[in-house]
N, C-alpha and C positions, 0 to 999 in steps of 0.2 A: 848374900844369896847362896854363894859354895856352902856357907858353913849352913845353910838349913838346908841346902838339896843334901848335902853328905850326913845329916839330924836321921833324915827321912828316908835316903836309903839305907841307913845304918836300921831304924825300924823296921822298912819294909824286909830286910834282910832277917832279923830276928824272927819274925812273924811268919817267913817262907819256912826258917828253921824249926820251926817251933809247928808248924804243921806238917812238916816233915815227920818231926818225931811222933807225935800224935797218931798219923796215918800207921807206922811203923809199928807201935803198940795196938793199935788195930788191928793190924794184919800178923801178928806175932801168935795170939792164938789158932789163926787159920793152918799157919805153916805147920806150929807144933802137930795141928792134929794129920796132916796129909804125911807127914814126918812119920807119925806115928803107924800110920796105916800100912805102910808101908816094911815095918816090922814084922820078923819070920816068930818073936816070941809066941805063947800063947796066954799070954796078959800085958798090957799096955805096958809099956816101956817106952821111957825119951833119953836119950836116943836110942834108938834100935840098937842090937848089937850085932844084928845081922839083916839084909834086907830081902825082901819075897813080895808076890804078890798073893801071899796063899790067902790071904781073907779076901780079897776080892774075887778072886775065884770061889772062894766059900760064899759067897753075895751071890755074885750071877749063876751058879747052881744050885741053889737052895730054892727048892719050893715055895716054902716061908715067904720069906723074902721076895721073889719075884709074885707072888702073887698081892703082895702088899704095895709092892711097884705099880703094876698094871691096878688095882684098883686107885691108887693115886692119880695117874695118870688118866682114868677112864672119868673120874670124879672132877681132874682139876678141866677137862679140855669141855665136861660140862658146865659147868660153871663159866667157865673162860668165854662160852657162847652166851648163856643166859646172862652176863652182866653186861658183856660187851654190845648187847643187842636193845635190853629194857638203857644200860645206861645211853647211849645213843639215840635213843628217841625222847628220854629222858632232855639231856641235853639240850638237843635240837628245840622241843618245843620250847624251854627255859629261855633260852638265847633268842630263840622268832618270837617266840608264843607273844599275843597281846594279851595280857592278864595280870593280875595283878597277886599284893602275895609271896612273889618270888622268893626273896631273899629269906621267908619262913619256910617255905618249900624245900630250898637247899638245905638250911638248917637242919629240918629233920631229914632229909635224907644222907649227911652226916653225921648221923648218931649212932652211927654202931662205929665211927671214931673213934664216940666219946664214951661212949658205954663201956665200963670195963668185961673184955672177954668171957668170963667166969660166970657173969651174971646175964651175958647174952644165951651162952650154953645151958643154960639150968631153964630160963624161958623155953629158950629151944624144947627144950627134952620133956618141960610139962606139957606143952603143945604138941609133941609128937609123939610121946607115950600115946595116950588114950586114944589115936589116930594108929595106928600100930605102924607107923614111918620108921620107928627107929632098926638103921639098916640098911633102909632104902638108899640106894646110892643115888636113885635121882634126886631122894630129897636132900640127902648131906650136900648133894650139888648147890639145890637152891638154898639152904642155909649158906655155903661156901658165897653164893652168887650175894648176897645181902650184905656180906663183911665187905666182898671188891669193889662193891656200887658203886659209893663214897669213890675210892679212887679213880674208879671208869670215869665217873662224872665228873672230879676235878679235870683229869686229862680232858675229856670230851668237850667241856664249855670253855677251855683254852684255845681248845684249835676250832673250835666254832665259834669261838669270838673272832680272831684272826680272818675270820672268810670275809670277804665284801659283798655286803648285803646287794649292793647294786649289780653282782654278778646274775645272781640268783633273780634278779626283777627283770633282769635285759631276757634273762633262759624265758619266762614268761610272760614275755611282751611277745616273744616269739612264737607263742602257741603252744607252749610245753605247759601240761599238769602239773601239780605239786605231787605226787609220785615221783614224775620223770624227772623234774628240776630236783628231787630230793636223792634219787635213785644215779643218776648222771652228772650230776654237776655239783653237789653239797656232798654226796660220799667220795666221789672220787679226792676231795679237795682235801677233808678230812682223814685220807687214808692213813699217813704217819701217825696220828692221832690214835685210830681206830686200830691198826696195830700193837701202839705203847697201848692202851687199853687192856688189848686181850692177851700180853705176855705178862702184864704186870696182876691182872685179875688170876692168867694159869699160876703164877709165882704164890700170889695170895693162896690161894686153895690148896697147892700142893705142899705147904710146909701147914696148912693150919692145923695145930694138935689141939686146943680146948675142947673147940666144936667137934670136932669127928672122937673124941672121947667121950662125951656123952653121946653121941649119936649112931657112932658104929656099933657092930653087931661084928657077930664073930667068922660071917662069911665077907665083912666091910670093911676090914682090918685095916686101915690105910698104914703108908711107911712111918710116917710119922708117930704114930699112934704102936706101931709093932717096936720103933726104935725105944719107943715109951717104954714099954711092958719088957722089953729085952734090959734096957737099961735098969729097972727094979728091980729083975730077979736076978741080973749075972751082968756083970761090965764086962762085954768081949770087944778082943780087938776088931772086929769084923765092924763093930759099929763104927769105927775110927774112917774103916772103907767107906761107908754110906754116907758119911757124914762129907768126905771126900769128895765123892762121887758127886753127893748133892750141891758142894760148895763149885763141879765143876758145870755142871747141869744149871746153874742158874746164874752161872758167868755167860756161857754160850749163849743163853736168851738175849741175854741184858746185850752181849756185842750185835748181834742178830736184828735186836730191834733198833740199836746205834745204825747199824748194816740198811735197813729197810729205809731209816729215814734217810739216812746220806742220801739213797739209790734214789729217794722221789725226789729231795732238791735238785 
């Protein structure tokens, strides 16, 4: 019995190490680039030879640039509504709904999973060409909002699986409508859910570069899409900044929405 408990920690040991190093080789390109941002050069350099923040500064000054921000941002927080709201109801009726079909339902509403990107965006742009959309920020939203569904919706039939159905029958036994029982007592329940939902829908939309390259216009610029175009014609260090910036901006979500659920348990 010693010699297979010490077989097995001896494994488990190996296995802790060995995802150690993995994580480490993960995280090794992230470093390099925040390393690199951080460089007074005026072309990337590892390691710096001397340290500045002048390209971040060069970032948060730049017209460019912050206007490619704000449209990011004005773009993902639509999006972030419209998935988090169709996936939700979505959801909801899937999980009560008396109907049948289901598991074909999800299915397709999965498939921009499985569809590869390139071939979503080229659809996209025949359908909104001849509709004169391309540009439209509301619409690159609701494209944005059709790639997050899939995700809203796994979130969303999670944590409405988790609710007890019996809560929701005693709310109207007691005289309460299905509004009020869905509005009071099934969203509140759902809240961490609905949350992880709409950071992870903002997170999808605000890095997606396929879609808003076929689909932006040249007042639509989004970051991702400018980092694009910068990156083609000139590799500046400035990008090493955004790139920073971004890897801290979608840290802060991710602990935020860690932060939300703790707060509701």
């Amino acid at each position: 019995m010693n010699a297979m408990a010490m077989k097995l920690t001896g494994r488990f040991g190996f296995a802790q190490t060995l995802t150690w190093i993995v994580c480490a080789m993960l995280m090794l390109p992230i470093v390099i680039v925040v390393v690199v941002s951080f460089g007074k050069s005026s072309f990337m350099l590892f390691p710096p030879t001397s340290l500045s923040i002048r390209w971040y500064t060069q970032f948060f000054e730049s017209p460019e640039w912050m206007s490619a921000l704000f449209t990011s941002f004005v773009i993902a927080i639509m999006t972030s509504a419209i998935a988090t709201l169709l996936g939700f109801l979505a959801a909801w009726s899937l999980v009560r709904g008396q109907f049948g079909r289901k598991k074909l339902i999800i299915s397709f509403c999965l498939l921009p999973l499985i569809v590869p990107s390139i071939i979503t965006s080229v659809a996209l742009y025949f359908a909104s060409a001849p509709l004169d959309l391309v540009g439209s920020k509301i619409w690159i939203a609701v494209c944005h909002a059709s790639l997050a569904l899939p995700i809203v919706l796994l979130i969303l039939i999670g944590s409405m699986q988790g609710i007890d159905p019996s809560i929701e029958r005693a709310a109207a036994g007691l005289g309460a409508s299905g509004t009020r029982i869905l509005l009071t007592v099934t969203m509140p329940m759902v809240a961490p859910g609905i949350v992880s939902a709409a950071f992870f829908s903002f997170l999808t939309s605000f890095d997606e570069l396929i879609v808003s390259l076929f689909l932006s216009g040249l007042t639509t610029e989004t970051l991702p899409v400018r980092i694009w175009n910068s990156l083609t014609m000139n590799m500046e260090p400035v990008i090493a900044a955004i790139s920073s910036f971004l890897i801290l901006l979608t840290t802060g979500l991710l602990l935020l929405e860690l932060a939300v659920r703790r707060f509701r348990k």
